[in-house]
N, C-alpha and C positions, 0 to 999 in steps of 0.2 A: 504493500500500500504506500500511498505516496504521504508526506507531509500534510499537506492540505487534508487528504482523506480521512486522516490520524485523529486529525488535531478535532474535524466535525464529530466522529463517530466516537471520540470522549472529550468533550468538553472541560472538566475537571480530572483534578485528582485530589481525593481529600484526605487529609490526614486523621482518622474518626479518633483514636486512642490509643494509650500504649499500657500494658500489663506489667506489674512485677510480683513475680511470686519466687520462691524460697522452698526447696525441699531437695534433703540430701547431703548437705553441704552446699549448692550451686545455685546461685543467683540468676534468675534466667528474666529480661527484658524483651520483651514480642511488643511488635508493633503494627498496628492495623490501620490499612489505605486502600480507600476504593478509589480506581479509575474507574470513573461513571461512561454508562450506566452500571454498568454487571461485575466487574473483576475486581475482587480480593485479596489484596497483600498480606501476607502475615510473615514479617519476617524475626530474628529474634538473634540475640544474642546469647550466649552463659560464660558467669563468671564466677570461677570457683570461691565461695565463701563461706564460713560458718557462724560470724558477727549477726549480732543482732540489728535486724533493718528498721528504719524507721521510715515507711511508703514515703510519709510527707515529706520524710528530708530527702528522699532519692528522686522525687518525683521530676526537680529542676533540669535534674540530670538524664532522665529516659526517655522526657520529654526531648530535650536535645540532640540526643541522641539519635530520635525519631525525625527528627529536622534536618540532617543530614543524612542520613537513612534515607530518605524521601525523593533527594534529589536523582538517585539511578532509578527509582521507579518512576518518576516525571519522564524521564527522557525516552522512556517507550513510547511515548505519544506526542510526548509536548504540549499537550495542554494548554489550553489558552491561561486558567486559572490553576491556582496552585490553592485548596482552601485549607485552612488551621482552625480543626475543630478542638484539638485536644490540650489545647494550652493559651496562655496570652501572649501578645507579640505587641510591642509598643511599635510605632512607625521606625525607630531609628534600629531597632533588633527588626526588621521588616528588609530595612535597608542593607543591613549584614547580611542575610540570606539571598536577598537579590543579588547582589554585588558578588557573592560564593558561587551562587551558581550558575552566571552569566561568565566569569573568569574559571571556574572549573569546568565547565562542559565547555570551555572554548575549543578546544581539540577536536568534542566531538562537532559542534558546531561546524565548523571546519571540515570535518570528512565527509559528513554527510549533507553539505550546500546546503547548509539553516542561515537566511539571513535575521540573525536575532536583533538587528536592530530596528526593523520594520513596526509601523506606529502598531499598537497595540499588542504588542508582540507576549506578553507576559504579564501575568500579574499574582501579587500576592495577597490573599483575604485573608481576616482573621473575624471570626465571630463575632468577636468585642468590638470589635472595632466596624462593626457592621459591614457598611458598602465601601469602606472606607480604605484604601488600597494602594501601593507602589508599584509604578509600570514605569519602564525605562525612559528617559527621555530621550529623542532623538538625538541620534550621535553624526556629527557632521563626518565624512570621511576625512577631513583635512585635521581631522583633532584627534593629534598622540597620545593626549594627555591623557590618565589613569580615569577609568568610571569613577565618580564619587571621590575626587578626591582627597586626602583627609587633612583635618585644620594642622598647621604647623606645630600650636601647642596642644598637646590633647587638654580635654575635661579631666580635671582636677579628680581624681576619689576619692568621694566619702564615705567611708567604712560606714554599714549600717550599725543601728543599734543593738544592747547587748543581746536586747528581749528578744532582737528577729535574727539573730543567728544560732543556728546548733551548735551544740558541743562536740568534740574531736579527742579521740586518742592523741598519747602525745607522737611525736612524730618518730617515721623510721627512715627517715634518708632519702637516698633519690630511684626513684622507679624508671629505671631505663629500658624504651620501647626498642625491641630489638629485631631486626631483621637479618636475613641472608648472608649480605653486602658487607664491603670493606669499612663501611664508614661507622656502621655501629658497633661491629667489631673490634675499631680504633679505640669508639668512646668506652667500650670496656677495657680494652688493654689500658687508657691512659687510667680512667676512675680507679681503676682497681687496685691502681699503685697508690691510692690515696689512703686515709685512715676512716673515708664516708663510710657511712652503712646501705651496701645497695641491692637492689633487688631489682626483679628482669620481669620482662613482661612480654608477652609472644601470642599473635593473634592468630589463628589456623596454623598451630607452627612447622616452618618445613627444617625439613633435616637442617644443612647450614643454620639456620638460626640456632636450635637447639646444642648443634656442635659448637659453634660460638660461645655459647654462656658455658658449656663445658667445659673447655677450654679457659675460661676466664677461672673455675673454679670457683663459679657462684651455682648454688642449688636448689632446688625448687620454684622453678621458672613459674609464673600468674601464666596458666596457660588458657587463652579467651577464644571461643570459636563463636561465629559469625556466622550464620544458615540464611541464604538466601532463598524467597521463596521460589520453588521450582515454576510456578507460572510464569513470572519471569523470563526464566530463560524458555519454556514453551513459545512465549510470546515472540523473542527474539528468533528463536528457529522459524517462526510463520511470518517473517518478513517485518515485525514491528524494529523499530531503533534502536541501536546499538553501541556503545562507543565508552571509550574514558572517562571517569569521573575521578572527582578530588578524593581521592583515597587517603591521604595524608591528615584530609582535615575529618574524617572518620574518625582515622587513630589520635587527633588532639583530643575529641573529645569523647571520646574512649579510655583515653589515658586519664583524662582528671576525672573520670568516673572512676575507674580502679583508686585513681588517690587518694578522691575522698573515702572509698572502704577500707582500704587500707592504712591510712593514716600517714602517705608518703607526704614529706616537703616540696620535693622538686619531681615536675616529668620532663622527661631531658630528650627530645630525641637528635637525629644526627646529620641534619639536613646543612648544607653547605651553602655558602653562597652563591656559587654558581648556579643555583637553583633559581635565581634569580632572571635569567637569559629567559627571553621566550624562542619560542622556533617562528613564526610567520606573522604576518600583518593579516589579520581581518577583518575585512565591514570598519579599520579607524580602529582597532583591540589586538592590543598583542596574544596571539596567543601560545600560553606557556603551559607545555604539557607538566609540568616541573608545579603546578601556580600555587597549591596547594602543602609546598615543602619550600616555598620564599617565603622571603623577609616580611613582602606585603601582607602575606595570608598569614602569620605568625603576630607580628605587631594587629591584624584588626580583632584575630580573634581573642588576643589577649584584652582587648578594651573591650569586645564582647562580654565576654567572661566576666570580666573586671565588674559589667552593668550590670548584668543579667544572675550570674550566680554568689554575688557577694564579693569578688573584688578577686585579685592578685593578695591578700585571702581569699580561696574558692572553699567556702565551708565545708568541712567533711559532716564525713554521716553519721559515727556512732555517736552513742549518747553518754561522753567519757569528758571530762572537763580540762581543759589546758589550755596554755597563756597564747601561745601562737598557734592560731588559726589559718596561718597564710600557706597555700597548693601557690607553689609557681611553673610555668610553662616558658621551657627554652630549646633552643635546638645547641648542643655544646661545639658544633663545628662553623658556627655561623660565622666567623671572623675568617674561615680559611674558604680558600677553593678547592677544587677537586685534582686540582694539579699537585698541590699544596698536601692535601690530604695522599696521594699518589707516593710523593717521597716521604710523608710520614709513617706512612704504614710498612715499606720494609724494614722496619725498626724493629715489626712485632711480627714476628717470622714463625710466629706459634700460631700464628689463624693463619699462614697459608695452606694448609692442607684442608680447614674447613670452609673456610668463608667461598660464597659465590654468588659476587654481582652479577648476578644470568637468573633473568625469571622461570627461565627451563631448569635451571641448574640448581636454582637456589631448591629447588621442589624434591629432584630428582638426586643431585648432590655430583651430577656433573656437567661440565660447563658446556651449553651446548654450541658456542665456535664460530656461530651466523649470527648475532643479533646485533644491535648497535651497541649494548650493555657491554657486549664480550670484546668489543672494537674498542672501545674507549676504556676501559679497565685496560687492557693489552697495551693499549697504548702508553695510558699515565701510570703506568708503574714501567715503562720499556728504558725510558731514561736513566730510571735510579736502581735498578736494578739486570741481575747476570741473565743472557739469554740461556744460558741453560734451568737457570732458577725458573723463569719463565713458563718453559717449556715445561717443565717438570710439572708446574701449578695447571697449567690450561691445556697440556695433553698433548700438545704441536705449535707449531711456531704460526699462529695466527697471522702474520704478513702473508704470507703463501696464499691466504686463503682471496681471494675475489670480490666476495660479499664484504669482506671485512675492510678492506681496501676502501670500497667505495663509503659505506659507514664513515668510515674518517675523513674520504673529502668531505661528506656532508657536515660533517661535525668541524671539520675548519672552514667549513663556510664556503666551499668551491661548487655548490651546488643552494638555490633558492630557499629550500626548507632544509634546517637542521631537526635530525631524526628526532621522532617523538619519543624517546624514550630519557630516561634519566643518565644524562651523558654531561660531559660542564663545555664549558662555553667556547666558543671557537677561536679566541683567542690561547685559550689553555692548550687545543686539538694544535692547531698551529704553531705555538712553539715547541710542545712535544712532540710535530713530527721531526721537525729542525733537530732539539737533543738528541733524540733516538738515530738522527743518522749520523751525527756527528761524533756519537757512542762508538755506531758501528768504527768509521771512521779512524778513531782514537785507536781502534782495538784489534786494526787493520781485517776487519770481516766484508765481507761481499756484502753491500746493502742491498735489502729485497728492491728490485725492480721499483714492482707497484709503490712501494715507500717513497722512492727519489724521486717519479714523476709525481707524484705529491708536495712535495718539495719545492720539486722545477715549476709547476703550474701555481704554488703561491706566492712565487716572485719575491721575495723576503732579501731583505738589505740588509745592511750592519747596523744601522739607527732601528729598523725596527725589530732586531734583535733584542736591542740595546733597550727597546722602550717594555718590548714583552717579557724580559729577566724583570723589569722592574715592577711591571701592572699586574703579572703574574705568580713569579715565585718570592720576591723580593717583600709584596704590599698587604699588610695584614689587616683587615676589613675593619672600619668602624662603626658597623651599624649591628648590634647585638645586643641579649638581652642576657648575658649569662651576668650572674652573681659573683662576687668579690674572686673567693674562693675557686671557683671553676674556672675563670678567665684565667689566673692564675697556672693552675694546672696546665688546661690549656697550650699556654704560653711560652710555658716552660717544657712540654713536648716538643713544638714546634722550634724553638731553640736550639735545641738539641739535636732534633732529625737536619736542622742548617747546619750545626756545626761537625757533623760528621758529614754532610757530604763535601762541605768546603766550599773556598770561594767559587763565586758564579763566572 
């Protein structure tokens, strides 16, 4: 069926309510949405727990949960309306969801020719708020400028009072959301060397993760599974819409839902700043498959939160009394790139046998050799480390291969659209193909073919060599949200992985 067709023959999608029930140990959140007329979501979460709940204080949070949840089952049709039956939504928490899900589906927007910026294109209802509703305003194509973009200073917050916030255990440290991939793997190796108290957290876990925490020598992994409802993908196989959504911002608030049961301090995850790059221009909107693991989507959900759940304090749940109330949300690699993170991590030579930035691999626990993921991993560690070490990790010498080849011009930018996959910026692709041949070079090896007309066709000077040591490995980002403590750590990794490889 086409767009147009979709969009008549369900008009809405509602979000009616969301369940929490308890039994077993296991916290289970199910969440119910009719796309009108006839079809029934009920999808659901479980989270291992044996604390005593309290619905009303969990309520903020399953509700949220459902809020983002909601937005992969919207994009089976598109819907003109989007209604919020089961919670209240002020205009400016109205405006956060818009804004999420217009920069998260941009990808899919994008693949499947949605022009979402067309007048009436979406809107947001909430019950309370009657007819009363956010719909995008026209975006001229000549304007780069960010949707919605946000005031220079934020709004001040004022902690609420004592009467309206719950009580909380005292706290246990930092909850780190972990995956597959090199970059959380880092944030364990680095944490772990510290004196924090941590604990891990793994949604549907695949092998590599779980080797990961292993590995680190931390036990009893929050292990959270996520069940989507199978109509859905029914729906998908008969030709309904299909595509990427912000998965990232799933796991934020996911994560401060375990924090508050748990009674953690900090959710930490490991998103980098080169997550920041979008891949294409569309409709006047950058769109970035990554949008969901930037700076931007980090800083707004944090003032989300900050409104909506009681603050950067995000009250926890149980009903246990202690002085600090404050859940914070950071990503710990936010000052570095992926290049950056690339020569940090052969420091920790204990997650190269588990870790696997490969969505095939991360599942299956080997790396599967074609995707853009396996291209740029291959790449940003080729500089700072031995080609046989390499080889040993990824099974063959991925130059060789074709597919991967091409992956990297796109990713330095020698082709219109850089891959939709989580890869860093084409600056980083660019100067790593330069090291890596210059590696070869130094080490008098045969450079792969395919490599050096990469090379040849990015025309690269001595100045801008000279500019991308500096914008790249050289420049430690200023825009992050980590605490004293962790920037610190941080810092002093990054330190260290410069001073072993030496000057640039």
């Amino acid at each position: 069926m086409t767009l147009e067709q979709l969009r008549l023959k369900h008009p809405r999608l509602v979000y009616k309510r969301f369940y929490i029930e308890q039994a077993g140990g296991v916290l289970t959140i199910s969440h119910e949405f009719l796309l009108e007329p006839d079809i029934v979501f009920r999808p659901r979460v479980t989270i291992p727990y044996n604390g005593k709940i309290d619905e009303n204080m969990l309520a903020p949070y399953a509700f949220n949960l459902g809020m983002v949840e909601a937005i992969s089952y919207w994009k089976a049709a598109c819907p003109k309306e989007f209604v919020v039956e089961a919670g209240f939504l002020s205009q400016d928490h109205i405006r956060f969801w818009y804004d999420l899900t217009l920069h998260g589906l941009g990808e899919f927007f994008y693949r499947n020719k949605i022009d979402f910026t067309k007048e009436d294109f979406f809107h947001i209802v909430t019950s309370e708020l009657g007819n009363e509703s956010l719909s995008r305003p026209k975006l001229s194509l000549e304007d780069k400028a960010e949707l919605f973009p946000r005031e220079a200073t934020p709004t001040p917050y004022t902690p609420a009072s004592p009467a309206g916030r719950p009580h909380a255990i005292p706290s246990s440290g930092d909850l780190i959301l972990v995956g597959g991939g090199k970059d959380s793997a880092m944030t364990l190796g680095i944490l772990k060397q510290s004196d924090r108290t941590l604990q891990t957290m793994v949604l549907n876990p695949t092998k590599a993760a779980l080797e990961n925490i292993r590995v680190s020598g931390l036990s009893d992994p929050i292990i959270v599974k996520r069940t989507i409802d199978s109509k859905l993908l029914e729906l998908n196989a008969a030709g309904y819409l299909n595509g990427h959504t912000p998965f990232s911002a799933y796991l934020a608030f996911l994560g401060i839902t375990v924090a508050a049961l748990y009674g953690n301090e900090n959710v930490i995850v490991s998103n980098e700043k080169s997550a920041n790059e979008g891949n294409v221009m569309y409709h006047g909107m950058e769109v970035n498959h990554q949008y969901s693991k930037s700076f931007r989507f980090e800083t707004m959900f944090r003032e989300y939160v900050r409104e909506y759940l009681g603050g950067m304090g995000i009250p926890r749940l149980p009903s246990v009394a202690r002085d600090n109330e404050d859940i914070d949300y950071f990503s710990f690699l936010r000052p570095l790139n992926d290049l950056q993170i690339g020569m940090m991590f052969t420091t920790f030579p204990e997650y190269f046998p588990t870790f696997r930035s490969c969505n095939v691999g991360s599942k299956t626990g080997v790396w599967c050799g074609s995707c853009a993921k396996c291209a740029f991993t291959y790449l940003s560690l080729s500089p700072f480390i031995s080609r046989e070490q390499l080889i040993t990790i990824f099974g063959g010498d991925l130059f060789t291969r074709p597919e991967i080849l091409e992956h990297i011009r796109a990713t330095a930018g020698l082709t219109p659209v850089k891959p939709f996959e989580c890869v860093g910026t084409r600056d980083e692709a660019t100067l790593a193909v330069y090291l890596t041949v210059e590696k070869y070079f130094e080490e008098s090896r045969e450079v792969p073919e395919g490599l050096l007309k990469i090379k040849s066709d990015l025309q690269l000077t001595s100045a801008d060599i000279a500019r991308l040591q500096e914008a790249v490995i050289e420049n430690w980002g200023d825009a992050y949200n980590l605490p004293p403590e962790h920037l610190s750590l941080l810092r002093s990794a990054w330190e260290q992985a410069r001073n072993l490889r030496g000057p640039s």
